[in-house]
C-alpha positions as CSV (number, residue, x, y, z in Angstrom):
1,X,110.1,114.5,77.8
2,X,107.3,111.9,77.8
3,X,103.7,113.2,79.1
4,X,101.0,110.1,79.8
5,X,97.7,111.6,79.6
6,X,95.4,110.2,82.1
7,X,93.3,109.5,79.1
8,X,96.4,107.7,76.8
9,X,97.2,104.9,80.5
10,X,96.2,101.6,79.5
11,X,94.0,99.2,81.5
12,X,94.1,95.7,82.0
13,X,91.8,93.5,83.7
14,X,92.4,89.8,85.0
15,X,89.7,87.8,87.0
16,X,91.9,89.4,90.5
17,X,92.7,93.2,89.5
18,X,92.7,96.0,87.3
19,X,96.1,96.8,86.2
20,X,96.3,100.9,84.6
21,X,99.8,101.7,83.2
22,X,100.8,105.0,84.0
23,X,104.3,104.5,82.2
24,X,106.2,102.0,79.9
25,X,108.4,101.6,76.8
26,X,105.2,100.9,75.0
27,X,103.9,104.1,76.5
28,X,107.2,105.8,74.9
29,X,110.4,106.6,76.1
30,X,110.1,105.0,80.0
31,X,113.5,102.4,81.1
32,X,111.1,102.2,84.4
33,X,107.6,100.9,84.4
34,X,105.2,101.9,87.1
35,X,101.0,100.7,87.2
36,X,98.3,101.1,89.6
37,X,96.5,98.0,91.0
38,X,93.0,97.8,92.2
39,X,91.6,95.1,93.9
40,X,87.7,95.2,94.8
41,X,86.7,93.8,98.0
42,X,85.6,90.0,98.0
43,X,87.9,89.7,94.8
44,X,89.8,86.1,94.0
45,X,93.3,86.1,95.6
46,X,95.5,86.7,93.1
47,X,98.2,83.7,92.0
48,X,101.5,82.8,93.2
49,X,104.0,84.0,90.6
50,X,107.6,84.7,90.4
51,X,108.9,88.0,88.8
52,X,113.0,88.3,87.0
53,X,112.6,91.9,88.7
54,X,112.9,94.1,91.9
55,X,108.8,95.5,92.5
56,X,108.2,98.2,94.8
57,X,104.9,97.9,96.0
58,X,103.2,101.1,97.8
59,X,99.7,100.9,98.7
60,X,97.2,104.2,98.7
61,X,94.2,102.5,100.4
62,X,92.7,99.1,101.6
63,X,94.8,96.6,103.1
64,X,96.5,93.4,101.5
65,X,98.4,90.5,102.9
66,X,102.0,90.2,100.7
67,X,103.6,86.6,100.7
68,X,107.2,86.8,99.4
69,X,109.5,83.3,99.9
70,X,107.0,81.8,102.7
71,X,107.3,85.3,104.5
72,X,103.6,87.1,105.3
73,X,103.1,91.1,105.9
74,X,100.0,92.5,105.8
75,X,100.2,96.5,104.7
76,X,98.0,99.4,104.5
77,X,97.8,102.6,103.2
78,X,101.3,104.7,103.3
79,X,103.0,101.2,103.6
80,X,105.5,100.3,100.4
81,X,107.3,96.7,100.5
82,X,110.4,96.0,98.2
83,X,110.1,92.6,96.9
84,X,113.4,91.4,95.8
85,X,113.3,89.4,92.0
86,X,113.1,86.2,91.2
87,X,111.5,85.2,94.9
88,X,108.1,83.7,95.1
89,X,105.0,86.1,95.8
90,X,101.2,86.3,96.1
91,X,99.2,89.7,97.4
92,X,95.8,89.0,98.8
93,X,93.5,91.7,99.2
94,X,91.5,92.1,102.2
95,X,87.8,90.6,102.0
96,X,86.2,93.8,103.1
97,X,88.3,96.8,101.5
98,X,90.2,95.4,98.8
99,X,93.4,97.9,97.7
100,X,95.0,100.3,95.4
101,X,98.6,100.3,94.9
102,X,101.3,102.1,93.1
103,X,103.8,99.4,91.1
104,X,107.1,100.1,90.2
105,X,109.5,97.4,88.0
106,X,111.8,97.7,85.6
107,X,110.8,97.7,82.1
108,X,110.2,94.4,80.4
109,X,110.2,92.5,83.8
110,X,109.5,89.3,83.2
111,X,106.6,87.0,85.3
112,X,105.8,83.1,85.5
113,X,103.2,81.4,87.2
114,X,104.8,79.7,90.3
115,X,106.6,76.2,88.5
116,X,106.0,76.9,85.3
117,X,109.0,78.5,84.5
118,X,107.4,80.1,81.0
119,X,108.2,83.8,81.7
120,X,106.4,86.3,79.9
121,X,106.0,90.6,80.2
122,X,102.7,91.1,81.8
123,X,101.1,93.9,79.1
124,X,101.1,96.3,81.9
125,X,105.0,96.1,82.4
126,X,105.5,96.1,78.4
């Protein structure tokens, strides 16, 4: 048995979110990683990527437009979207609330910047 203190979750920032791991191998012992996002309001949209992994995506609060393969959703709080692997995807937070969402992907899930096809582990999967 692995406990993650609240104090022990790491945080990772990029110009579009704050990513906090919550569980990973690099955390110890997890085959399954799972992160929060936050998104501020008025924050950059985030970049078209592809991921080698399933994501399950449910969002606690705000509201975000999800683009998966051409496909548009927007979701809200209580809302979770399964977005299959290796399919194109942006998430665009709404201008006025932003979001925060619960991730979910198996470890070492690998992303690339829509064709570049250089994957890497984002360091809140690893």
């Amino acid at each position: 048995m692995k406990i993650v203190r609240s104090a022990e979750a790491r945080q990772t920032s990029t110009p579009t979110a704050t990513m906090t791991t919550l569980a990973s191998p690099t955390l110890g012992e997890a085959a399954t990683s799972v992160w929060r996002v936050d998104v501020a309001p008025d924050a950059p949209v985030g970049p078209v990527h592809v991921i080698d992994a399933e994501q399950v995506w449910t969002f606690l609060s705000g509201v975000a437009t999800v683009e998966v393969d051409g496909r548009a959703a927007t979701l809200g709080a209580g809302d979770t979207i399964v977005i299959p692997a290796d399919e194109t995807r942006q998430v665009r937070a709404d201008r006025a609330t932003g979001f925060t969402a619960l991730v979910t992907a198996a470890a070492g899930a690998r992303a690339a910047l829509s064709g570049t096809g250089e994957f890497q582990t984002p360091p809140w999967i690893a």
